[in-house]
C-alpha positions, 0 to 999 in steps of 0.5 A: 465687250462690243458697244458702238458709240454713235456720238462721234463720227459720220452719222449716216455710216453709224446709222447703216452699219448698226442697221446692216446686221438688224436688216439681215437679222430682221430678213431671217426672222421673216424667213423663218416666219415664210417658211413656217407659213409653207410648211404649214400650207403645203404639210396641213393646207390652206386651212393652216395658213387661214388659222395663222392668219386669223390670229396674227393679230391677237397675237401682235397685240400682246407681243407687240406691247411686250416689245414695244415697253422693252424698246422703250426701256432701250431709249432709256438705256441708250440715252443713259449710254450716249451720257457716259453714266455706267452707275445709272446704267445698271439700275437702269438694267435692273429695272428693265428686268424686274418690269419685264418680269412683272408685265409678261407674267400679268399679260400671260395670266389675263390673256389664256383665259379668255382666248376662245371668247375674244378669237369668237369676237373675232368672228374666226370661221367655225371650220378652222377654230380649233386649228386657230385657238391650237395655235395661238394658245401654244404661241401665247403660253410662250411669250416669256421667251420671245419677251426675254429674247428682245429684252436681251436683244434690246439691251445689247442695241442700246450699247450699239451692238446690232451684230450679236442678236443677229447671230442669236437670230440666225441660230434661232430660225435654222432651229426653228425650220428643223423643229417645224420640220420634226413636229410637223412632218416627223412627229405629225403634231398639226398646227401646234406643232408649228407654235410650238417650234418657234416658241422652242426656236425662241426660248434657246436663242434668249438662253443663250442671248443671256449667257452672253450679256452676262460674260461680256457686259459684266460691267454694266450688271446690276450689282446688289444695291442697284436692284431697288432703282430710284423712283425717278428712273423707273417712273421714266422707264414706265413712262418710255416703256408704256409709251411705246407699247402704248403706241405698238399694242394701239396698232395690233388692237386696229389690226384685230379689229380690221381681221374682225372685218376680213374674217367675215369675207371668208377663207379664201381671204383670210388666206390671201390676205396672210399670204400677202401680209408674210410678202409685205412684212418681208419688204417691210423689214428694211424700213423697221430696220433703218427706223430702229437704228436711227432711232438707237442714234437719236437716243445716243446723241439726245443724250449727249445733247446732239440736236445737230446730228440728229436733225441732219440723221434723219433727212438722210434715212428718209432718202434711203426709206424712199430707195427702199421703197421703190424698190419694193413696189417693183418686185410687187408688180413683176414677181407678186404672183410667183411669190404667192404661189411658191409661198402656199403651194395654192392653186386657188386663182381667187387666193392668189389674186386678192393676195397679189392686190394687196401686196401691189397696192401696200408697196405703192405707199411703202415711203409714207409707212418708211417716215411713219416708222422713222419718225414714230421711234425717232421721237420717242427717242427724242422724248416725244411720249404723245402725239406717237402714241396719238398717231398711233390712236389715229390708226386706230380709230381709221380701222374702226372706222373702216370696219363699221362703213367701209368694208361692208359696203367695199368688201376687200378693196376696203381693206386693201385701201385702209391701211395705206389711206392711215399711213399717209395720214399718221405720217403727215400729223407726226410731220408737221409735229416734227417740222415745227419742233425743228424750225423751233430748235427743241430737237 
């Protein structure tokens, strides 16, 4: 049984050794998800990479709730952890797997339905409407998998063990680029083919995820009397978990409304916005990482009622979110074309010039979205249930706003623009919360 108690010792080396493994797992998550993007551009054209594009954002509305409630429940349990109670922790268990259960089974029923209806809302091109509801609908028809992998994958942080769901993830994509490989290329199956490779990829990797909690955490598996969790735990677990879904749905629900926006520029957009968007997410994958960390510490020591620890942690990661962040900045400047190109295979000047602005213009405010993620999952784990999930409503109502005024008059500078302006926005409001808390010695 691997745990990491993270309580103890030197919090800066806790920190970056349980976020080595997620970085390097997060990296291989977005290699398979690069890789999956140019098999689909250079197997089916850019009319695939547009209908991906044109539906990432629905898809991140459900899987982001999904996940955002299951690191809510990991706040819970590492918090439980950090205090040394091994009998809560299995309730607490229990209750993570009956939620989980419940709410997949209730998005995956509500969301089938009405997928054409909500992908017309979102004003997707009538060319690749049937290449975009393929896709989506096959990824969403498997979101048990991927919500039973993270449900897995969390659990196994709590206990401060980063490694294993690395090792899970690495199985995960290299099966996933074989399955891309064999139903597109192989079996000739289109841009289902490629939904249907990762929801494959990911429903092995939870199986075996399972396996193995369940030979090596035995001790800390719900036993017959702790399926019926107290009242009070399972209010918390709702309260964490929807807090954080909440606060990751609220943000995919501004991102469908700012696709809303993009899909009225045309194709060539749509596709230059998604191929820079893999780019960006790829660069962006350090900061989650280091911010998931930090924030499976913070709920360790909060519960041990190591404010100290916890204040003098999180100075030292926005340090490193800044390193990170310039170094992002340069890669955008010098390699953002080459990389535009390598990933689509496109020969559409106009593609890889709209793509390459984007990417230049996110990564100069890479730092404000680096304190955003550390300080909206810190927080949480410090038992702040609103102003993140306001924070996260404030980006909202700014791609709304975007939308309506905005990118009608702008067009893609607009949206280019928008999402940086709000980061820096959400980023001061949740310092300034952050700071006063601190001086005032709640935290």
């Amino acid at each position: 049984m691997h745990t990491n108690d993270m309580t103890k010792g030197v919090p800066m080396k806790a920190i970056v050794q349980f976020a080595i493994p997620l970085l390097i797992g997060t990296l291989f998550q977005q290699a398979y998800n690069l890789v999956d993007t140019m098999i689909a551009g250079y197997n089916l054209g850019d009319d695939a990479i547009a209908a991906i594009g044109a539906t990432s954002a629905l898809y991140s509305v459900l899987i982001y709730f999904a996940n955002g409630m299951n690191n809510g429940f990991g706040i819970v349990m590492s918090q439980i952890f950090g205090a040394g109670d091994t009998a809560s922790l299995k309730k607490a268990v229990s209750a993570t797997i009956l939620l989980n259960a419940v709410s997949t089974f209730v998005l995956t029923i509500i969301i089938l339905p009405v997928l054409q209806p909500l992908l017309r809302w979102m004003d997707t091109p009538r060319d690749i409407f049937p290449m975009a509801y393929q896709y989506i609908f096959v990824i969403l028809a498997g979101m048990a998998a991927t919500t039973a992998y993270n449900m897995c994958a969390g659990f196994m942080r709590a206990m401060g063990n980063s490694r294993t769901p690395l090792y899970f993830l690495i199985v995960s994509c290299a099966i996933n680029i074989i399955l891309d490989i064999l139903f597109i290329m192989g079996l000739h199956l289109g841009i289902a083919g490629a939904a249907l490779a990762t929801v494959a990829a990911q429903m092995i990797s939870a199986f075996f995820c399972g396996v193995y909690i369940l030979q090596k955490y035995r001790i800390y598996m719900p036993e017959k009397t702790d399926w019926r969790p107290p009242k009070a735990l399972v209010r918390e677990m709702l309260a964490t978990g929807l807090s954080m879904g909440l606060m990751s749905s609220v943000l995919a629900i501004g991102s469908i409304i700012l696709q809303k926006g993009i899909n009225h520029l045309g194709k060539n957009i749509i596709t230059a916005h998604t191929a820079s968007r893999r780019i960006f997410e790829f660069l962006m994958m350090p900061m989650q990482a280091i911010a998931t960390a930090c924030s499976t510490f913070v709920g360790q020591n909060f519960g041990a009622r190591q404010f100290k620890r916890i204040r003098k942690a999180m100075g030292e990661v926005l340090w490193l979110e800044l390193v990170w962040s310039i170094l992002s900045a340069a890669a955008a400047f010098t390699c953002g074309a080459l990389l535009i190109k390598i990933l689509t295979g496109t020969d559409n000047e106009e593609i890889v010039l709209n793509a390459v602005y984007n990417l230049k213009i996110c990564t100069i405010f890479f730092f404000p979205l680096g304190i955003l993620f550390v300080l909206r999952n810190s927080m949480q784990a410090m038992g702040y249930k609103i102003a993140p999930v306001l924070s996260s409503s404030i980006e909202l109502a700014g791609k709304v706003l975007s939308c309506l005024f905005v990118i009608p008059i702008m067009e893609y500078t607009g949206v280019v623009f928008t999402e940086p302006v709000i980061w820096v926005v959400c980023a001061a409001f949740l310092g300034i919360i952050y700071i006063r808390a601190a001086l005032s010695g709640k935290s």
